[in-house]
KOLTINU-480080 format. One record per residue (C-alpha): residue number from 0; residue in three letters; x, y, z. Coordinates in nm, 3 decimals. Each point is the difference from the previous one (the first is absolute). Example, Ala and Ser with C-alpha at 12.3 -4.5 7.8 and 13.67 -1.06 7.14 Angstrom:
+-----+-----+---------+---------+---------+
!   k !   r !    east !   north !      up !
+-----+-----+---------+---------+---------+
!   0 ! Ala !   1.230 !  -0.450 !   0.780 !
!   1 ! Ser !   0.137 !   0.344 !  -0.066 !
+-----+-----+---------+---------+---------+
***
This chain:
+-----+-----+---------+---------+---------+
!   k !   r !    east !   north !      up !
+-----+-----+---------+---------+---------+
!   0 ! Unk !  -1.263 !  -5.319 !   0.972 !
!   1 ! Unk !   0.157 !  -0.190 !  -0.270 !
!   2 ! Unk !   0.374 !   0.064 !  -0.110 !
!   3 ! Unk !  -0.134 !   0.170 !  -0.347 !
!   4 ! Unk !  -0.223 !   0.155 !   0.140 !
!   5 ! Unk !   0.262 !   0.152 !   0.337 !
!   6 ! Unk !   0.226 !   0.074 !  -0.324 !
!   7 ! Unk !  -0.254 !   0.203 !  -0.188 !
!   8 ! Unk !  -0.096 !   0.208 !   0.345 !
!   9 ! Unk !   0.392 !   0.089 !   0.044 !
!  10 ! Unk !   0.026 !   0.075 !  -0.390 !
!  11 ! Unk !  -0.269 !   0.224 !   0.038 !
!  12 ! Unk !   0.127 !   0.209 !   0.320 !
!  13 ! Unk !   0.334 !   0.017 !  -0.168 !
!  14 ! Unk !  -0.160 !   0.211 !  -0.288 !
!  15 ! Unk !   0.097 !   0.379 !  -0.042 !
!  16 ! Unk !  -0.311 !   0.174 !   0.144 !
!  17 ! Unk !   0.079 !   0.297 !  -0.223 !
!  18 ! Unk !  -0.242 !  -0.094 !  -0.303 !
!  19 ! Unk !  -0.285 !  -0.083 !   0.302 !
!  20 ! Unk !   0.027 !   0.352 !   0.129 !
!  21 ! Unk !  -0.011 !   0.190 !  -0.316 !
!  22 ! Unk !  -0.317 !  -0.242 !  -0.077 !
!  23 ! Unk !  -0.167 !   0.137 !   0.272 !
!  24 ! Unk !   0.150 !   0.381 !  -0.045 !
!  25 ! Unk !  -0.187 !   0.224 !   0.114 !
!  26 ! Unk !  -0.295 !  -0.218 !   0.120 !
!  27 ! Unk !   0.086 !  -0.061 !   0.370 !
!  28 ! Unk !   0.042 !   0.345 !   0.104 !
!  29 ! Unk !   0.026 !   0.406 !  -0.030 !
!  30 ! Unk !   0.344 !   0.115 !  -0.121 !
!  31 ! Unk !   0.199 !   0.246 !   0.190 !
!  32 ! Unk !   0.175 !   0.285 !  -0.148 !
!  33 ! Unk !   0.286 !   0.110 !   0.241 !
!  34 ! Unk !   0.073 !   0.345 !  -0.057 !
!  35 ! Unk !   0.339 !   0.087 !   0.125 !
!  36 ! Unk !  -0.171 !   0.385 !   0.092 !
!  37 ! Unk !  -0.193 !   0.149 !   0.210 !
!  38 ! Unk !  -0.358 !   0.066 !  -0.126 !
!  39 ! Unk !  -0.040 !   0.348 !  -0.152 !
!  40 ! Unk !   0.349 !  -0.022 !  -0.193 !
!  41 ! Unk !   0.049 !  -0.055 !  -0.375 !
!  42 ! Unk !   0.063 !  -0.392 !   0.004 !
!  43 ! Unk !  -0.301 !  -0.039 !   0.222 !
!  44 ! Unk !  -0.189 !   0.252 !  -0.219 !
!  45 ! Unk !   0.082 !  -0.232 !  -0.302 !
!  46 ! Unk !  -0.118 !  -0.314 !   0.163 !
!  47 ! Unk !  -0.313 !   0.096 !   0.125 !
!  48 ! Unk !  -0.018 !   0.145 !  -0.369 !
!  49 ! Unk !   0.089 !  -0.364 !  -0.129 !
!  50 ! Unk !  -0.160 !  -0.226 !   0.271 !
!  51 ! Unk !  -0.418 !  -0.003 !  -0.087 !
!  52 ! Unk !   0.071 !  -0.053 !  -0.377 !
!  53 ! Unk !   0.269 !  -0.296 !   0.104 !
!  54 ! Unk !  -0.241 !  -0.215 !   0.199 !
!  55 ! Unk !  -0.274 !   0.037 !  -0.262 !
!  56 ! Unk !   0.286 !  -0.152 !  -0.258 !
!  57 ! Unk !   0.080 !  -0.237 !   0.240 !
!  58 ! Unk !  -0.313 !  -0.082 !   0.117 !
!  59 ! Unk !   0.080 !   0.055 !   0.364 !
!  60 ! Unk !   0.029 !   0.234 !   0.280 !
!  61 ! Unk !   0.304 !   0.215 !  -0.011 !
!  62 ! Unk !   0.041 !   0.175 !   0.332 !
!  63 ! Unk !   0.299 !   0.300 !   0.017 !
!  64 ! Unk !   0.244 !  -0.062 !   0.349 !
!  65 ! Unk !   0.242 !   0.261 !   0.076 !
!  66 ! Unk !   0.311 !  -0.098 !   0.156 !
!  67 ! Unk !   0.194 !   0.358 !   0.025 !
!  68 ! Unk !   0.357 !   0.005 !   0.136 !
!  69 ! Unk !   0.381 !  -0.039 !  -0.112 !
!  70 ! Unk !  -0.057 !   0.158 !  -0.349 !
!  71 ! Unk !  -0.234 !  -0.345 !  -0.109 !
!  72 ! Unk !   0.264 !  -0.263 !   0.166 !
!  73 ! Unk !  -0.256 !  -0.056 !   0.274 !
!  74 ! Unk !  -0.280 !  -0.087 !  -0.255 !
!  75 ! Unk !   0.264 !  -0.191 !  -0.213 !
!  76 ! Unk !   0.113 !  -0.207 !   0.284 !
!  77 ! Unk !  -0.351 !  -0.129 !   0.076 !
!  78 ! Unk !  -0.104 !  -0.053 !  -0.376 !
!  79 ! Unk !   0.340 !  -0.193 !  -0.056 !
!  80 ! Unk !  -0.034 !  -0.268 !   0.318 !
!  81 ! Unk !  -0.358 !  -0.008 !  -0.087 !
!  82 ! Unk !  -0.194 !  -0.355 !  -0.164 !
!  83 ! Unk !   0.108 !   0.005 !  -0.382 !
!  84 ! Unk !  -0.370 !  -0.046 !  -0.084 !
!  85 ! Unk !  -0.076 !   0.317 !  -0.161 !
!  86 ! Unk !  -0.223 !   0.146 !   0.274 !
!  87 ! Unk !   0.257 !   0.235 !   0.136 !
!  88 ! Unk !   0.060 !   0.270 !  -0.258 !
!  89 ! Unk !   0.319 !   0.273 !   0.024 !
!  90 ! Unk !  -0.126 !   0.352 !  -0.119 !
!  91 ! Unk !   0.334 !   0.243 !   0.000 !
!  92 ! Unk !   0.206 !   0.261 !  -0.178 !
!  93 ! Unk !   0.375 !  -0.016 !  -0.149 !
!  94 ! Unk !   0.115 !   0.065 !   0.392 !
!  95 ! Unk !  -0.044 !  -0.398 !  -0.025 !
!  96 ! Unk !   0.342 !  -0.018 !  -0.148 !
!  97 ! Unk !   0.140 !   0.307 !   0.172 !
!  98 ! Unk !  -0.021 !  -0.203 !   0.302 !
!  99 ! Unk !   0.180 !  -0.308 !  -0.073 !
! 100 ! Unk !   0.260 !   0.242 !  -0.148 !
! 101 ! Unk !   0.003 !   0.220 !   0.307 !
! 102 ! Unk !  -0.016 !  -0.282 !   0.274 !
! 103 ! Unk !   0.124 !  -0.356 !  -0.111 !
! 104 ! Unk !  -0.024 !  -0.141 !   0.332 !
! 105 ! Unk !  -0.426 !   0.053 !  -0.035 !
! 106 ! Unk !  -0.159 !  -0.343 !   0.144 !
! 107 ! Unk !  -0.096 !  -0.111 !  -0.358 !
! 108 ! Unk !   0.180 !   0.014 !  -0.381 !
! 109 ! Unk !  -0.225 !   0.197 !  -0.216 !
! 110 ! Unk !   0.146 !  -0.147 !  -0.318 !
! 111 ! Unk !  -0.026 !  -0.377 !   0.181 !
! 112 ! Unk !  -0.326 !   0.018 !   0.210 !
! 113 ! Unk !  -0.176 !   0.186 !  -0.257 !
! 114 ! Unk !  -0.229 !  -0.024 !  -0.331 !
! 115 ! Unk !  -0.041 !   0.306 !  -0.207 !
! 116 ! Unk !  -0.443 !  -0.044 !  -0.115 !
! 117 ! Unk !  -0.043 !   0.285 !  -0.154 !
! 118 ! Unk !   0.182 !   0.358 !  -0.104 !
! 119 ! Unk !  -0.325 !   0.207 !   0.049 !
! 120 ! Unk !   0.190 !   0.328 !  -0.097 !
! 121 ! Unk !   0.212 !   0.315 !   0.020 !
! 122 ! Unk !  -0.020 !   0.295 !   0.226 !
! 123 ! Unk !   0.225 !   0.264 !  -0.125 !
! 124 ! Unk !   0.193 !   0.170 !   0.220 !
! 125 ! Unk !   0.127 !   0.366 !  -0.101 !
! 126 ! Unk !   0.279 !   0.277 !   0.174 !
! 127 ! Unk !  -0.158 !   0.338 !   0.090 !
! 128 ! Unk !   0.155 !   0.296 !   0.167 !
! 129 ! Unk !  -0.139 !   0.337 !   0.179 !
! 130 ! Unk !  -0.084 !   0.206 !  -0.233 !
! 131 ! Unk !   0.280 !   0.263 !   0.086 !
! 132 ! Unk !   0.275 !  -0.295 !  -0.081 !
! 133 ! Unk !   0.137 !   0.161 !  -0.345 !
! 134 ! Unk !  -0.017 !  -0.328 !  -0.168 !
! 135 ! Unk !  -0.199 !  -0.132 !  -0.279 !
! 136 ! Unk !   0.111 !  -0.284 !  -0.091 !
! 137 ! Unk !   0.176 !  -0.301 !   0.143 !
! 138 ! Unk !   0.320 !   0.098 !  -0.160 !
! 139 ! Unk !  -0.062 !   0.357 !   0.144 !
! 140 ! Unk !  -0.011 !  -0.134 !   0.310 !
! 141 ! Unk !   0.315 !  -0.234 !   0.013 !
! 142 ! Unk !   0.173 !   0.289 !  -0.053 !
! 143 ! Unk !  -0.098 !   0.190 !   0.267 !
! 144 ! Unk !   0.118 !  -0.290 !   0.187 !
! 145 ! Unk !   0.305 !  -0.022 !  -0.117 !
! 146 ! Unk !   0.028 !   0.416 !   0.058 !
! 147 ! Unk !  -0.127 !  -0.031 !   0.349 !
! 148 ! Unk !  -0.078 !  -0.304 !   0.189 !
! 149 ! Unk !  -0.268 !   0.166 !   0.196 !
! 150 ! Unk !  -0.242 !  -0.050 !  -0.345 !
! 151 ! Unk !   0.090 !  -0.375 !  -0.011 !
! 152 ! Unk !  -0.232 !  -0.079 !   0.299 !
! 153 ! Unk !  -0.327 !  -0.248 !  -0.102 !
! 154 ! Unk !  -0.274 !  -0.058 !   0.240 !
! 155 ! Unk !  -0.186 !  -0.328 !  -0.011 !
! 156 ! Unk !  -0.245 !  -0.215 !   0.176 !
! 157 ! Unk !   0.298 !  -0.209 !   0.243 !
! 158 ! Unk !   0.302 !  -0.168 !  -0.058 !
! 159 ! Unk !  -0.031 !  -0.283 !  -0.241 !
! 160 ! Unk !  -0.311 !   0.138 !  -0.153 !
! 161 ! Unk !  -0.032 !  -0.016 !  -0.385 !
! 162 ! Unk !   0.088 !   0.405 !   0.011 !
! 163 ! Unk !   0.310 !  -0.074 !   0.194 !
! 164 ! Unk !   0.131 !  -0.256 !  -0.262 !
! 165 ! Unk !  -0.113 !   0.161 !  -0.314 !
! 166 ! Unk !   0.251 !   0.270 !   0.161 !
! 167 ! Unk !   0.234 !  -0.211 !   0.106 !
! 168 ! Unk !  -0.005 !  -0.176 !  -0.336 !
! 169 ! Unk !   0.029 !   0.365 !  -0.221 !
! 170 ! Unk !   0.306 !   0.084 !   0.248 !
! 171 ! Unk !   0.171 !  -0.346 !  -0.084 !
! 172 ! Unk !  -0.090 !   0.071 !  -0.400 !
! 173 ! Unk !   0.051 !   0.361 !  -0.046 !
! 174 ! Unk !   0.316 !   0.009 !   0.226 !
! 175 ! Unk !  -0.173 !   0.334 !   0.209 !
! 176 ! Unk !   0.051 !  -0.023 !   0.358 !
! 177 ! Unk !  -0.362 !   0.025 !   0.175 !
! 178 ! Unk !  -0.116 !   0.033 !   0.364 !
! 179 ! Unk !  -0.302 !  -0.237 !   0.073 !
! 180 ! Unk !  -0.218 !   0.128 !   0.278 !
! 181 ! Unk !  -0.256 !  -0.252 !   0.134 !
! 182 ! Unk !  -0.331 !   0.064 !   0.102 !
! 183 ! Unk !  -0.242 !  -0.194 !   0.172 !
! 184 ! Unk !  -0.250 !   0.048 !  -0.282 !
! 185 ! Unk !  -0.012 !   0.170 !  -0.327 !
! 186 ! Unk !  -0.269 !   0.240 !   0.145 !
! 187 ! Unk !   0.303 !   0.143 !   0.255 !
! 188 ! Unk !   0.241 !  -0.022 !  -0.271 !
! 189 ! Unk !  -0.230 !   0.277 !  -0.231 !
! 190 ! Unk !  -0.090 !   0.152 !   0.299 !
! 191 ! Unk !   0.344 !   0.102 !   0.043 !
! 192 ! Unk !   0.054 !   0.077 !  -0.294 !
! 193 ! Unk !  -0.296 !   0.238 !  -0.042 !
! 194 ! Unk !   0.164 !   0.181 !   0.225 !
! 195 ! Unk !   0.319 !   0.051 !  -0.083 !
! 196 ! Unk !   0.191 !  -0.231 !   0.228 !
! 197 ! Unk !   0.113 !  -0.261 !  -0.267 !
! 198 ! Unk !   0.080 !   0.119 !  -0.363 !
! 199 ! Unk !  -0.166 !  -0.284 !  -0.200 !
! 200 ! Unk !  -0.201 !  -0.335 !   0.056 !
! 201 ! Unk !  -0.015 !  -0.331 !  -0.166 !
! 202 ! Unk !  -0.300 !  -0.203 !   0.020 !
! 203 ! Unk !  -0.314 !  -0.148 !  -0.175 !
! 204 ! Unk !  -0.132 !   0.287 !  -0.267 !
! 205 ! Unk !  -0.355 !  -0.080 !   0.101 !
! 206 ! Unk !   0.053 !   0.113 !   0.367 !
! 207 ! Unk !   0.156 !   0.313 !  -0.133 !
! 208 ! Unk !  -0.221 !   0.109 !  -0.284 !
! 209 ! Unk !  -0.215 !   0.249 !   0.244 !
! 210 ! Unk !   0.242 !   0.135 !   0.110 !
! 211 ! Unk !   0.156 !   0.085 !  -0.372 !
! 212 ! Unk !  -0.335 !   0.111 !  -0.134 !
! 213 ! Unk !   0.000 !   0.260 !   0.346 !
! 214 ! Unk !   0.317 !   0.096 !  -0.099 !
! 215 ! Unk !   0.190 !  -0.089 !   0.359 !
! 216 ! Unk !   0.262 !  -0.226 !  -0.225 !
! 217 ! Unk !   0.144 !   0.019 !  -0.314 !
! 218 ! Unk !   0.082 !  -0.366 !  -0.166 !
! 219 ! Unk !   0.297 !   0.008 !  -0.181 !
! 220 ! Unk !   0.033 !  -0.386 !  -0.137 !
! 221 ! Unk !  -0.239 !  -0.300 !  -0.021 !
! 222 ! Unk !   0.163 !  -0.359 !   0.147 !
! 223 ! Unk !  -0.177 !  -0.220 !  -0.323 !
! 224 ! Unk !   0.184 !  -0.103 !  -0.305 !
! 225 ! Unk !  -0.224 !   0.238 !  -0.185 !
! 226 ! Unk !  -0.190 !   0.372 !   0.085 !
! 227 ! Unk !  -0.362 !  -0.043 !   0.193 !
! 228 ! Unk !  -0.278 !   0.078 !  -0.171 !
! 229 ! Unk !  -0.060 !   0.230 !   0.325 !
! 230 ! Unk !   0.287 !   0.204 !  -0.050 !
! 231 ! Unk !   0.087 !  -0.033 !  -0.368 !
! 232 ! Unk !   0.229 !   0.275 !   0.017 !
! 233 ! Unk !   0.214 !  -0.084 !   0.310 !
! 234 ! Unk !   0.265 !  -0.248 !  -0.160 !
! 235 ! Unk !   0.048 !  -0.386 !   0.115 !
! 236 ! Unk !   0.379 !  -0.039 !   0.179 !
! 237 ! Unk !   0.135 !  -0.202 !  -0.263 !
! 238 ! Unk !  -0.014 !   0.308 !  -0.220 !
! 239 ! Unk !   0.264 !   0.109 !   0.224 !
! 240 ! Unk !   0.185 !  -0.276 !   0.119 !
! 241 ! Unk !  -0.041 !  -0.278 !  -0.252 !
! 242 ! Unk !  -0.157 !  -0.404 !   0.113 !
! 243 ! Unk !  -0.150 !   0.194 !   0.284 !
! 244 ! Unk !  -0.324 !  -0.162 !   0.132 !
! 245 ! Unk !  -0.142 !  -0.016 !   0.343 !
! 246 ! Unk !  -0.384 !  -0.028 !  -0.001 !
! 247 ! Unk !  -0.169 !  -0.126 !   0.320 !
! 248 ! Unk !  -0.136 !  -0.321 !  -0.161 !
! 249 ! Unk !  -0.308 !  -0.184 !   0.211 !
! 250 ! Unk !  -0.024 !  -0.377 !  -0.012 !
! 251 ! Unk !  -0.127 !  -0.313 !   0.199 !
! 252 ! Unk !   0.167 !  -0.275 !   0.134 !
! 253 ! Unk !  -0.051 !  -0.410 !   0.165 !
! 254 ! Unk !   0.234 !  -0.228 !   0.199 !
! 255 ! Unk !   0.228 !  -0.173 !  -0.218 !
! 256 ! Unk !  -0.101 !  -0.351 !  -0.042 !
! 257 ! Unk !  -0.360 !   0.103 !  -0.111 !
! 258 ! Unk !  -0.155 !  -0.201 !  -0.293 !
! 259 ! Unk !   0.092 !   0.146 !  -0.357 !
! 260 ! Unk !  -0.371 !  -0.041 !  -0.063 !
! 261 ! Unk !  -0.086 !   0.207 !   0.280 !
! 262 ! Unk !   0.225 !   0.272 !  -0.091 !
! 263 ! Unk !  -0.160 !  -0.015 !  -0.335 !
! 264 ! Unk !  -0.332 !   0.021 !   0.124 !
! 265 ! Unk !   0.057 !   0.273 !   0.273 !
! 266 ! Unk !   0.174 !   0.206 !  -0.308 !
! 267 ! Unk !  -0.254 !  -0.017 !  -0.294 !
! 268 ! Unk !  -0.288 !   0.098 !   0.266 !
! 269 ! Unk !   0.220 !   0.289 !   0.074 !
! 270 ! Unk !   0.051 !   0.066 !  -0.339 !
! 271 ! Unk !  -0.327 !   0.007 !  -0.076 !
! 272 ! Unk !  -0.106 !   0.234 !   0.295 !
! 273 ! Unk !   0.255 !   0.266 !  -0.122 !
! 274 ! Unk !  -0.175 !  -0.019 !  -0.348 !
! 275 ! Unk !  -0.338 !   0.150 !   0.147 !
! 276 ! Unk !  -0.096 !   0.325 !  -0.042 !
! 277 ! Unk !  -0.032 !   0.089 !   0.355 !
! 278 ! Unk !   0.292 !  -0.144 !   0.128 !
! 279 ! Unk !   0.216 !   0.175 !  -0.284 !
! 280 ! Unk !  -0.160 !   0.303 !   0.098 !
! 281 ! Unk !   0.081 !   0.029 !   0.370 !
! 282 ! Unk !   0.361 !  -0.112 !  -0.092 !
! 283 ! Unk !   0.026 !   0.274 !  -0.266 !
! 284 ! Unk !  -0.080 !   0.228 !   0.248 !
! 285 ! Unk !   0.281 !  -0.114 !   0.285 !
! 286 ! Unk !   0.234 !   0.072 !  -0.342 !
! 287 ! Unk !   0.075 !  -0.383 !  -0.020 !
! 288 ! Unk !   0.038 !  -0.145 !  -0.361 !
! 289 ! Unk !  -0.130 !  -0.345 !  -0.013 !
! 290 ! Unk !   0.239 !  -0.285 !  -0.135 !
! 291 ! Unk !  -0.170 !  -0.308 !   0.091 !
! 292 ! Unk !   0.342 !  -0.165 !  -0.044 !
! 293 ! Unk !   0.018 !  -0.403 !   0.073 !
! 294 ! Unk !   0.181 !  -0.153 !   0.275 !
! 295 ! Unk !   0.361 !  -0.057 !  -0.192 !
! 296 ! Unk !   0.020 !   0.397 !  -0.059 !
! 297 ! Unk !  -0.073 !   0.048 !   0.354 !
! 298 ! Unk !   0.284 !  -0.238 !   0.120 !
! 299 ! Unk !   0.225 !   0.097 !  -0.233 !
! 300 ! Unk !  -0.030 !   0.388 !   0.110 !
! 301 ! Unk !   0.005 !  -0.054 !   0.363 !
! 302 ! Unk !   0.313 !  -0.207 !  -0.061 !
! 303 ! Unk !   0.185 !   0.235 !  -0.229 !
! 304 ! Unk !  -0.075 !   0.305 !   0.262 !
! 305 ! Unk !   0.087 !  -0.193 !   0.298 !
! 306 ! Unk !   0.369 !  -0.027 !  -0.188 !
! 307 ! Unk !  -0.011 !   0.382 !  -0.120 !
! 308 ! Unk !  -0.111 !   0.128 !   0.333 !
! 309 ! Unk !   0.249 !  -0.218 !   0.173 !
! 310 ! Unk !   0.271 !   0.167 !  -0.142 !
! 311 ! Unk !  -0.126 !   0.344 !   0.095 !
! 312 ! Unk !  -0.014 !  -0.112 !   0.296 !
! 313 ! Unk !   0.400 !  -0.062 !   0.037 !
! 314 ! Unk !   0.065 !   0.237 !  -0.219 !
! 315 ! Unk !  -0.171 !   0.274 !   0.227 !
! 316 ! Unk !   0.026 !  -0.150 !   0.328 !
! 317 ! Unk !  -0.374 !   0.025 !   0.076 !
! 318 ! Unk !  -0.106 !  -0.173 !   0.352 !
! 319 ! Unk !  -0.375 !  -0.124 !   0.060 !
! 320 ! Unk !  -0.121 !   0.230 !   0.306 !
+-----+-----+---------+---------+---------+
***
């Protein structure tokens, strides 16, 4: 080989292969969506919702993988040491930055090893009591707190759940001392409520809506900046206790270090898929309003929580179990 043309071969192997890979994207392959839950939840409900009508935009397979365990870190840790080639796909819930909050010694950095693709939506979340709780409103209800501690129990799906920090975060804002009692599941958490056991739970509205229309639990506030069309006349928190917001949002994720033009072309097909009929349809009806939000929002909300529930987090002296 002659020294130009040894010198063009090494030129050429130097070359970023990031512009290659997004060439090819999605050609070589079927796209995996890790789904940090276990298959019959709400975030698995949404991806299978999602998944058919992304790999026709894409023009590829996209096969759903659930990775359950650790509140998502488990599915986070093996999307975040995975190949930066946009084949491996995060599918999660705000618990995403609860965790980095709750346990900074996790094996990855969710704001370093991460790319936000796409904020697919918002879940909200809403506080009901038992029906024989004489509250009817959240400001109702703080007082009875504050008149007997007993009433300022909250049942939610675990510790660091979305229902536990949503608490944790109205206790921080509205100054009301609250007892957190962790479940291992929302469908406990109700159940024990239902029953008497627990005064009031905090967790996604859609999970609790039969139960409201049977009349087992009485919602008394709504998480979302603004009422739910579901509920129109249960008020949103912020009513109450003003800048309050705590929505369950849903979004997807790659390794950092994948192509910008991958990113960009795993988040208009996603885009698109949420602006079919269908899809919109089944995600209306798991109470989820669709945002379709670029990467940059995503980022830029993980981070900002990660710092909010951080400070909860020494504020209130909460410990990962």
């Amino acid at each position: 080989m002659s020294f130009k043309a040894l010198l063009s071969a090494l030129v050429a192997s130097s070359l970023p292969l990031g512009p290659a890979l997004a060439q090819d994207f999605p050609q070589r392959q079927p796209v995996k969506l890790i789904v940090t839950f276990a298959p019959g939840g709400g975030a698995d409900s949404a991806a299978r919702a999602i998944s058919d009508k992304l790999g026709e935009k894409l023009g590829q397979t996209v096969v759903v993988e659930n990775r359950p365990g650790a509140g998502g870190a488990i599915a986070t840790g093996l999307v975040a040491k995975a190949a930066p080639d946009g084949y491996t796909v995060l599918f999660t819930v705000s618990s995403h930055s609860i965790n980095q909050a709750l346990n900074p010694k996790l094996p990855f950095d969710t704001e370093r090893d991460l790319r936000g693709v796409t904020l697919l939506g918002l879940l909200p979340q809403a506080i009901a009591v038992h029906p024989s709780v004489p509250a009817n409103s959240l400001s109702e209800w703080l007082a009875l707190a504050r008149s007997d501690a007993r009433y300022g129990q909250y049942a939610t799906g675990g510790v660091g759940s979305p229902g536990h920090f949503a608490g944790a975060v109205l206790q921080s804002m509205s100054g009301q001392a609250l007892t957190h009692i962790g479940y291992k599941g929302a469908g406990p958490a109700m159940t024990d409520v239902i029953g008497n056991q627990v005064p009031a739970v905090l967790g996604t509205l859609g999970g609790m809506m039969p139960h409201i229309k049977a009349g087992r639990l009485k919602p008394i506030a709504i998480t979302s900046r603004t009422r739910n069309a579901l509920l129109p006349g249960v008020p949103a928190m912020g009513e109450t206790v003003a800048g309050f917001e705590a929505d369950t949002w849903v979004g997807t994720f790659v390794p950092a270090g994948t192509p910008a033009a991958i990113i960009t072309r795993l988040h208009d097909a996603t885009a698109a898929a949420l602006a079919e009929a269908d899809v919109r349809g089944r995600l209306d009806a798991q109470g989820i309003a669709i945002v379709a939000g670029p990467p940059a929002e995503l980022d830029r909300l993980v981070s900002r929580e990660i710092k909010l529930f951080s400070q909860v987090v020494k504020e209130q002296n909460i410990k990962a179990e």
